[in-house]
Gaussian input, Z-matrix of N, CA and C with variables (Angstrom, degrees):
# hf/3-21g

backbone

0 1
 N
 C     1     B1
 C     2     B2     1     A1
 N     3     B3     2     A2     1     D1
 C     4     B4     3     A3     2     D2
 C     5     B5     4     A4     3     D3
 N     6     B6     5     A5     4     D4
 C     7     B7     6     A6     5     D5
 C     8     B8     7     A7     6     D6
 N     9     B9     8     A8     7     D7
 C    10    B10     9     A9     8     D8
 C    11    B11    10    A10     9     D9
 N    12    B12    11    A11    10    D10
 C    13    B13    12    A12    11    D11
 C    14    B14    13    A13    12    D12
 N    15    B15    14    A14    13    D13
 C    16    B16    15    A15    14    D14
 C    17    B17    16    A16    15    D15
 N    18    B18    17    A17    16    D16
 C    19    B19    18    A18    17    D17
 C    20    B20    19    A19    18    D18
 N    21    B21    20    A20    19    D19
 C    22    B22    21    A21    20    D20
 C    23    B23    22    A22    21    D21
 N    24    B24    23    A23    22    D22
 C    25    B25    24    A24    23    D23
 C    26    B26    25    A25    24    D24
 N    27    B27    26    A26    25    D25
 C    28    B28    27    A27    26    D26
 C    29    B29    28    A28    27    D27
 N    30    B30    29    A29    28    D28
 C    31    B31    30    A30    29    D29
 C    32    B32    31    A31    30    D30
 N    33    B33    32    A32    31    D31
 C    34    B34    33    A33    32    D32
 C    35    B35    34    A34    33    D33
 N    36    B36    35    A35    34    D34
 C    37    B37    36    A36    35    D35
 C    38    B38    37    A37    36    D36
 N    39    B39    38    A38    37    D37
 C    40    B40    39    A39    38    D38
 C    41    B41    40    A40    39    D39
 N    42    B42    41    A41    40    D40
 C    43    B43    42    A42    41    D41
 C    44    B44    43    A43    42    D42
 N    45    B45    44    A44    43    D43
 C    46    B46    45    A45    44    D44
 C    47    B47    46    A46    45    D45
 N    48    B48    47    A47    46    D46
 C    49    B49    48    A48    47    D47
 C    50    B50    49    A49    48    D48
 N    51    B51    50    A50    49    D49
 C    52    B52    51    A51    50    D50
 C    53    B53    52    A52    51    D51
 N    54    B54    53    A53    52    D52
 C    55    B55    54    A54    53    D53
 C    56    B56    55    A55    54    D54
 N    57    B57    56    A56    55    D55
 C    58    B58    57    A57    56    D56
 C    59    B59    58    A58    57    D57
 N    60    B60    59    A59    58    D58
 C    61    B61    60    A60    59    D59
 C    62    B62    61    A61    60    D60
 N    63    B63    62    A62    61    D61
 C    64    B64    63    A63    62    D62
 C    65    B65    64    A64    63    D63
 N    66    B66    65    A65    64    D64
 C    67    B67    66    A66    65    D65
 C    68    B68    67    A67    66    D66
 N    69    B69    68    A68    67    D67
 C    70    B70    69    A69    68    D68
 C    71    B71    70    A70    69    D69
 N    72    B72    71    A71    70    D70
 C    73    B73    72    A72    71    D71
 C    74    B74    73    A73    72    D72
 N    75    B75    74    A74    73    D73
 C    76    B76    75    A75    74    D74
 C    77    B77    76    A76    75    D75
 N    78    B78    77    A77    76    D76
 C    79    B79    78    A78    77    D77
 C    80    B80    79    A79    78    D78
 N    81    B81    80    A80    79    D79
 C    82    B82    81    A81    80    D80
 C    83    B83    82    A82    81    D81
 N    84    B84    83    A83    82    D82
 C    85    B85    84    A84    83    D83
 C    86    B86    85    A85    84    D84
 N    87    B87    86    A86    85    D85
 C    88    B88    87    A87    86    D86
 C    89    B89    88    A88    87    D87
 N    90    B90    89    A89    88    D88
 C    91    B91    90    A90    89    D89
 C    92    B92    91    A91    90    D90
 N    93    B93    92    A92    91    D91
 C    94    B94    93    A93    92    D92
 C    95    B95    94    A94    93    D93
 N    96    B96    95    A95    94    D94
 C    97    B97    96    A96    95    D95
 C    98    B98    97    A97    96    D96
 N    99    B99    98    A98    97    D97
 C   100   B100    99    A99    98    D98
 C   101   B101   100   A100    99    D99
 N   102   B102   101   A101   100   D100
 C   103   B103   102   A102   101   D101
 C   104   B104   103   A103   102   D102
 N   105   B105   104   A104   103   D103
 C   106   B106   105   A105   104   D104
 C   107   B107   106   A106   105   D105
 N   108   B108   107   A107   106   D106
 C   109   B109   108   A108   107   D107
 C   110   B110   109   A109   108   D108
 N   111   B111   110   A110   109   D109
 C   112   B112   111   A111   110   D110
 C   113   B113   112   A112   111   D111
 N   114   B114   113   A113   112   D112
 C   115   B115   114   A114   113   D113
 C   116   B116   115   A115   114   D114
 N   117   B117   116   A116   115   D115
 C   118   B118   117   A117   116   D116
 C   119   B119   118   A118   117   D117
 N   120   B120   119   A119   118   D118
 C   121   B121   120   A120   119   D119
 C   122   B122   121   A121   120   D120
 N   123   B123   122   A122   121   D121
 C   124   B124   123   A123   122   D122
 C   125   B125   124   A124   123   D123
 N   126   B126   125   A125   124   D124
 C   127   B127   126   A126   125   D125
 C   128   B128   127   A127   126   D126
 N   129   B129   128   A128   127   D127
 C   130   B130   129   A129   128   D128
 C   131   B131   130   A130   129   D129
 N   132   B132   131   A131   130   D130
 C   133   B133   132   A132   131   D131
 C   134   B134   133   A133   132   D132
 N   135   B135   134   A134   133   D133
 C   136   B136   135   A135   134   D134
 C   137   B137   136   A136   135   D135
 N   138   B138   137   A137   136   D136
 C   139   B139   138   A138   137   D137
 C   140   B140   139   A139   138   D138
 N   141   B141   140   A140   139   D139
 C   142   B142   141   A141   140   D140
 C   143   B143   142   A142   141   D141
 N   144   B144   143   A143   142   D142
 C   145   B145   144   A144   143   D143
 C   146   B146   145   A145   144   D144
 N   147   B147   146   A146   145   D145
 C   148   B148   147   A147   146   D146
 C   149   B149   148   A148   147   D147
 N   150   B150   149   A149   148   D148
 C   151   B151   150   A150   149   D149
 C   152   B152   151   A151   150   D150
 N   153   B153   152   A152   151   D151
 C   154   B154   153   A153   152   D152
 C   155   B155   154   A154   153   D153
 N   156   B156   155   A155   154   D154
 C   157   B157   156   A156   155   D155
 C   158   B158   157   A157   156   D156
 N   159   B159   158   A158   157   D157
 C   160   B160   159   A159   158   D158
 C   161   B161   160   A160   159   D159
 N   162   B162   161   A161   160   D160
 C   163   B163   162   A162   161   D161
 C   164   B164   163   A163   162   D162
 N   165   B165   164   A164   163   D163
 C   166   B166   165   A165   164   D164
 C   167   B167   166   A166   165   D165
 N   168   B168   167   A167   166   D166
 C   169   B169   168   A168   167   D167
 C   170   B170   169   A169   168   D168
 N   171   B171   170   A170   169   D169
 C   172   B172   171   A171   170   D170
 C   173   B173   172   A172   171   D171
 N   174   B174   173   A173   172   D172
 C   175   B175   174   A174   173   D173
 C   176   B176   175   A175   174   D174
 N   177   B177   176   A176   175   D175
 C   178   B178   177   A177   176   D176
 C   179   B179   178   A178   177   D177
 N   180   B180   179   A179   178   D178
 C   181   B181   180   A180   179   D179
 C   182   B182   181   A181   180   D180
 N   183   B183   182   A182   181   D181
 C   184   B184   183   A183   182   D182
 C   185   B185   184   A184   183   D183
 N   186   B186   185   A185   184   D184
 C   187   B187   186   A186   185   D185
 C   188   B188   187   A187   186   D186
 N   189   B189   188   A188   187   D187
 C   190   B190   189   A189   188   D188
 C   191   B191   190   A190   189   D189
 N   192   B192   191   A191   190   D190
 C   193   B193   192   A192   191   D191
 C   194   B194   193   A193   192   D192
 N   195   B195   194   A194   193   D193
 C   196   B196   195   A195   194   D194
 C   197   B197   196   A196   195   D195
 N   198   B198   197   A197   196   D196
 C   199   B199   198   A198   197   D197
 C   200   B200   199   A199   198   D198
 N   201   B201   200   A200   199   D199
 C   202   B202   201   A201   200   D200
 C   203   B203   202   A202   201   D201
 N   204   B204   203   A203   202   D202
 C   205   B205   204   A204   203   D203
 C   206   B206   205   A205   204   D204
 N   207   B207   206   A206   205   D205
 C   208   B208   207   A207   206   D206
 C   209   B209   208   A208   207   D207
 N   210   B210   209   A209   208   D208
 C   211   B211   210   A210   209   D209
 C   212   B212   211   A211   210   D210
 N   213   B213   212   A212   211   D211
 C   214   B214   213   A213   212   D212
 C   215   B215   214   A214   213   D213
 N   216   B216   215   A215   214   D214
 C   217   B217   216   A216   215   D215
 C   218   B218   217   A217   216   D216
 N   219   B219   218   A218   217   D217
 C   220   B220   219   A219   218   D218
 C   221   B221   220   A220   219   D219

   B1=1.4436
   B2=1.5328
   B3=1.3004
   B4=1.4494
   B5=1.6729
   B6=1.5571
   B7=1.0793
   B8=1.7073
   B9=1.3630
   B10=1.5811
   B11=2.0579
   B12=1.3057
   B13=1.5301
   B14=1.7971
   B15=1.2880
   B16=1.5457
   B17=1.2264
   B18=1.4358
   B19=1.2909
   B20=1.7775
   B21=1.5131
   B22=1.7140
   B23=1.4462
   B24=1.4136
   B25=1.2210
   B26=1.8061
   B27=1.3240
   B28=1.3403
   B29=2.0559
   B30=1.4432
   B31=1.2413
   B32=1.5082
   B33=1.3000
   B34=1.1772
   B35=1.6174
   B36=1.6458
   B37=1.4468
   B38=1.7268
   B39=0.7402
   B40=1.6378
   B41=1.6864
   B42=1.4067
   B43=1.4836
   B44=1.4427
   B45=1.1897
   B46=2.1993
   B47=1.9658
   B48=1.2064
   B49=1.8502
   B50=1.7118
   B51=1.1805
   B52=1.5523
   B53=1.6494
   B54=1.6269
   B55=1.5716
   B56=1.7941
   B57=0.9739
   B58=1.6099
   B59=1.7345
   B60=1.6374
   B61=1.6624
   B62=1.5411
   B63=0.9122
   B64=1.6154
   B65=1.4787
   B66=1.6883
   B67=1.3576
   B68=1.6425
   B69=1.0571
   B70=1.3152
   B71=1.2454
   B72=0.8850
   B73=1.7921
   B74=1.9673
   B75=1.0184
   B76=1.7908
   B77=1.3752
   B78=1.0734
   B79=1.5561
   B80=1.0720
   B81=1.2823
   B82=2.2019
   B83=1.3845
   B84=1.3568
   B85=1.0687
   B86=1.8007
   B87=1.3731
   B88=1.8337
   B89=1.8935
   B90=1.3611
   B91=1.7070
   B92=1.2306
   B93=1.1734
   B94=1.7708
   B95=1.5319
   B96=1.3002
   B97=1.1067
   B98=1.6830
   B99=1.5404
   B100=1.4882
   B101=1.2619
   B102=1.4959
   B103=1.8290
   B104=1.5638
   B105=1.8084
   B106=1.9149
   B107=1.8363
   B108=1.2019
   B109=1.6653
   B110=1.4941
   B111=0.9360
   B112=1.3878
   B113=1.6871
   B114=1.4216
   B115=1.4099
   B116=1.2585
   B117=1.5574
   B118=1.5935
   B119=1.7469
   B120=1.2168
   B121=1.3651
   B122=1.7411
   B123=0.8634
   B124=1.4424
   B125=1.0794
   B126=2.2170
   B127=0.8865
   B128=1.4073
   B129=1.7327
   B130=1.4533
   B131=1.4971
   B132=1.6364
   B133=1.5204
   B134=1.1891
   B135=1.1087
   B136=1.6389
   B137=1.6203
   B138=1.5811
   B139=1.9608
   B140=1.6938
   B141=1.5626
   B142=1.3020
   B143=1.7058
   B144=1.4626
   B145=0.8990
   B146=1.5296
   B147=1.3117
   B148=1.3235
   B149=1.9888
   B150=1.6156
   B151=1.8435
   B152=1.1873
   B153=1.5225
   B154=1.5391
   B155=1.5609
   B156=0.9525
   B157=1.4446
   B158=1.6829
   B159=1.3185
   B160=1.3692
   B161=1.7929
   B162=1.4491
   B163=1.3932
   B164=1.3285
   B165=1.1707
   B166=1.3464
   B167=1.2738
   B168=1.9613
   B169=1.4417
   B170=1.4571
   B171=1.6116
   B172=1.9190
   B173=1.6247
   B174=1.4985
   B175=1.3653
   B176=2.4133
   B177=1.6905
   B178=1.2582
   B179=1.2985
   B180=1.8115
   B181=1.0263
   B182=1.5862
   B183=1.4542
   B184=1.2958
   B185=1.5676
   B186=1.7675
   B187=1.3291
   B188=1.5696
   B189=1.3549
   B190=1.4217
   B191=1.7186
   B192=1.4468
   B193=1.6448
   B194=1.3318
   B195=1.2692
   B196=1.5991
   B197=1.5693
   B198=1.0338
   B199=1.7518
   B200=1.3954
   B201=1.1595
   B202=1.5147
   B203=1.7076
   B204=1.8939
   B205=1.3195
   B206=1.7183
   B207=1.7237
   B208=1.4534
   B209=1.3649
   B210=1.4778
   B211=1.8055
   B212=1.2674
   B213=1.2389
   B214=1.7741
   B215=1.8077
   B216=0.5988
   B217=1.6856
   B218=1.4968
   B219=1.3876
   B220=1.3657
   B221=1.9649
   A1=111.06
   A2=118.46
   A3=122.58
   A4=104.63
   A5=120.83
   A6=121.28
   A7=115.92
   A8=97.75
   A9=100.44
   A10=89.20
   A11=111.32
   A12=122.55
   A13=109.15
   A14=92.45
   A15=97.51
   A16=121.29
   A17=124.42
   A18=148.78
   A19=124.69
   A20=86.25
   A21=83.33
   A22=115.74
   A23=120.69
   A24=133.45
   A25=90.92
   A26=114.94
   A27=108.26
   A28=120.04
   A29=114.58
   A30=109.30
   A31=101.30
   A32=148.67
   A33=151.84
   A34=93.63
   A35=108.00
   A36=110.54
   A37=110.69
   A38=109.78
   A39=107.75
   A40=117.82
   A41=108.63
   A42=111.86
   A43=115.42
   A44=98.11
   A45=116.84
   A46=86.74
   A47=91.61
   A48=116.10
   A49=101.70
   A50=119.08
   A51=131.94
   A52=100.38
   A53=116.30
   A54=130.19
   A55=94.10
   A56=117.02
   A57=123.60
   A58=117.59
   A59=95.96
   A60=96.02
   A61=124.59
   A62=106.33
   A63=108.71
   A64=123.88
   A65=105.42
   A66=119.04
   A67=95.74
   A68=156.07
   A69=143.57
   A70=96.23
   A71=148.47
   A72=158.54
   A73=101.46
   A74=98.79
   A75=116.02
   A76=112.43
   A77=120.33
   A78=133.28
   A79=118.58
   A80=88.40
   A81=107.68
   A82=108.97
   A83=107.73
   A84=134.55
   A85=118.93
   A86=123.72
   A87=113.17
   A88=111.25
   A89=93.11
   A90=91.92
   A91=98.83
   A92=129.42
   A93=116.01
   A94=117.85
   A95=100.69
   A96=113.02
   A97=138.06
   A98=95.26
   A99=126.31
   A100=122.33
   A101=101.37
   A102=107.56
   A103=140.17
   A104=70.03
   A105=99.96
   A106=104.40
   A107=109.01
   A108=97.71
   A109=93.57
   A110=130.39
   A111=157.97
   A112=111.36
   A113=132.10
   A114=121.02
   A115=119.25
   A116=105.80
   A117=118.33
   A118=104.03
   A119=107.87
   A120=106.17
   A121=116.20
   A122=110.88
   A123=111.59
   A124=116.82
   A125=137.45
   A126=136.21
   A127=102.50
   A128=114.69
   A129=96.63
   A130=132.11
   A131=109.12
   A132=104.36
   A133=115.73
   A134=145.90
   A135=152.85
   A136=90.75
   A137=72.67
   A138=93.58
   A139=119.39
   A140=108.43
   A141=98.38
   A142=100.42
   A143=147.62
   A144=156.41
   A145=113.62
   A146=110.33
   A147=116.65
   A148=113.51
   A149=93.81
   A150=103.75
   A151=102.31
   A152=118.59
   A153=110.36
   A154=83.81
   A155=140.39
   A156=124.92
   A157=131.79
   A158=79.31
   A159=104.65
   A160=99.23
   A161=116.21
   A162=118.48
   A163=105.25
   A164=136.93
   A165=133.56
   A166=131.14
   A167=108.00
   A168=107.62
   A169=99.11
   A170=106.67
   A171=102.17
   A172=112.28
   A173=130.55
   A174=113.16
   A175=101.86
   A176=115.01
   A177=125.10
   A178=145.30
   A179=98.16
   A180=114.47
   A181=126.74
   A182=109.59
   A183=135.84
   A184=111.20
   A185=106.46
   A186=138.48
   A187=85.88
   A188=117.82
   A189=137.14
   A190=115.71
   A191=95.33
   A192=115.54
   A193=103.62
   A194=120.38
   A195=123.37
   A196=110.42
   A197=109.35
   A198=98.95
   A199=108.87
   A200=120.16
   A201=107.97
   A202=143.89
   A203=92.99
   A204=133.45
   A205=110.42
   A206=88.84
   A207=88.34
   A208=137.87
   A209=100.50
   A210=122.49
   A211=88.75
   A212=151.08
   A213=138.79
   A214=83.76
   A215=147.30
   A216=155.61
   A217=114.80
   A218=114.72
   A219=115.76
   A220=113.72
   D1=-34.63
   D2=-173.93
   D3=-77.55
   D4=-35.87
   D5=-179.14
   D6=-69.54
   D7=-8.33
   D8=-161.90
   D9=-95.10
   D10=-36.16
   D11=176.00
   D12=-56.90
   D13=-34.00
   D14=-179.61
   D15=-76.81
   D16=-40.62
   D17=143.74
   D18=-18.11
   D19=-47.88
   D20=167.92
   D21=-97.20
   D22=-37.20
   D23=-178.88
   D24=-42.16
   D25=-70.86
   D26=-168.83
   D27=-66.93
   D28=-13.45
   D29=166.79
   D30=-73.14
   D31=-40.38
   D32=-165.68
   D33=-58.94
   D34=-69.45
   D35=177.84
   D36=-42.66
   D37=-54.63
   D38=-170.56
   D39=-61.79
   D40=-59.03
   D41=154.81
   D42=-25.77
   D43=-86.45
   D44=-165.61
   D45=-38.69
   D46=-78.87
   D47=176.40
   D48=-11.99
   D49=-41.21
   D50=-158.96
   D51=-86.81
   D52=-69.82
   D53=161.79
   D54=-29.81
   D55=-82.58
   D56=-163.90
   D57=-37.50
   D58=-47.28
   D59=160.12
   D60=-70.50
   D61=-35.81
   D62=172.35
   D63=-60.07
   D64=-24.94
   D65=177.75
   D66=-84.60
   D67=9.04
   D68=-163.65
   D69=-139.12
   D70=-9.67
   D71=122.00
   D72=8.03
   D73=-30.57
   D74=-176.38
   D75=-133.03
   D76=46.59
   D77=154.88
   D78=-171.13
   D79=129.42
   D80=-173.81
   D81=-89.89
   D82=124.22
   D83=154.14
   D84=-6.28
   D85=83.68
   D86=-159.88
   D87=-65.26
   D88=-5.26
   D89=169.09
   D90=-97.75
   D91=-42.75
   D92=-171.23
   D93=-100.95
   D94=19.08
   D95=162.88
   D96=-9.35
   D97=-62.22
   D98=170.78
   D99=-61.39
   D100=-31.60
   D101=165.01
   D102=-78.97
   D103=-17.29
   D104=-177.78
   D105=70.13
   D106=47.39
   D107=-177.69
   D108=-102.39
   D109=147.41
   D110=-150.64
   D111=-100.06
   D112=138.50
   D113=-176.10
   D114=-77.50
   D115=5.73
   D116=173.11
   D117=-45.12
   D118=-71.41
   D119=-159.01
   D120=-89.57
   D121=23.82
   D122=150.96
   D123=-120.11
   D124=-0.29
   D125=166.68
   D126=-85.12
   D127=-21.48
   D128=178.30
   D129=-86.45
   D130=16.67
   D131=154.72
   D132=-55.80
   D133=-41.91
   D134=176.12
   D135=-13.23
   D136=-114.55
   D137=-169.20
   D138=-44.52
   D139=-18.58
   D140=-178.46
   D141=-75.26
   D142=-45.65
   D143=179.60
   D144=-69.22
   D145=-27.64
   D146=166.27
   D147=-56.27
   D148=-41.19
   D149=-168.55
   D150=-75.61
   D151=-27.17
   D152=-163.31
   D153=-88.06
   D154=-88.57
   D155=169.01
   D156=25.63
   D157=-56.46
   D158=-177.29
   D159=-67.10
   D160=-83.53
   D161=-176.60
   D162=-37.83
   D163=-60.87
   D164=172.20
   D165=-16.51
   D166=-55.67
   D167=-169.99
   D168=-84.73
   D169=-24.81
   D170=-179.68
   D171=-85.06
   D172=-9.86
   D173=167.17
   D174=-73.13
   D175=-34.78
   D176=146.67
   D177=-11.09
   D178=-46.90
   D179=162.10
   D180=-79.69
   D181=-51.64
   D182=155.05
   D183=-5.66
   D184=-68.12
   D185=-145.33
   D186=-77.06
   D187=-58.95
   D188=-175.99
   D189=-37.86
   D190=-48.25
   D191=-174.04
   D192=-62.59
   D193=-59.43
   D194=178.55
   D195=-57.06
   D196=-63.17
   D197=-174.51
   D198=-54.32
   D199=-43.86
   D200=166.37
   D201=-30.98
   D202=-43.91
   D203=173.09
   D204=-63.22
   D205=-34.19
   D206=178.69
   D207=-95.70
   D208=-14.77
   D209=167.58
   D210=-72.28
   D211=-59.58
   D212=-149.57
   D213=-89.33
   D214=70.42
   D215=136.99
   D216=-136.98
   D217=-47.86
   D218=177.11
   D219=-62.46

């Protein structure tokens, strides 16, 4: 149940996280200013860390299901 809470918590993060980089698509970076790099790609740690996140807690779950499978056999 907690894994399933986490599950959305982090699609929420990843979604919103995703909108937010896309919104920074038009604002440069005020330290890198000079390079002109864009707040795209440092807003897009969000959702990218948000997805891996994601696979993580659901390969987690995965892992969870079987051992379970395997205490009710023993």
């Amino acid at each position: 149940m907690v894994n399933l809470a986490v599950l959305w918590f982090l699609w929420i993060l990843t979604k919103f996280g995703y909108y937010m980089a896309l919104e920074g698509q038009t604002q440069l970076s005020p330290v890198l200013a000079k390079y002109r790099i864009n707040m795209m790609w440092a807003l897009s740690a969000i959702p990218v860390a948000g997805a891996l996140a994601i696979i993580q807690t659901a390969l987690q779950i995965v892992i969870d299901l079987f051992r379970r499978k395997e205490d009710f056999k023993t």
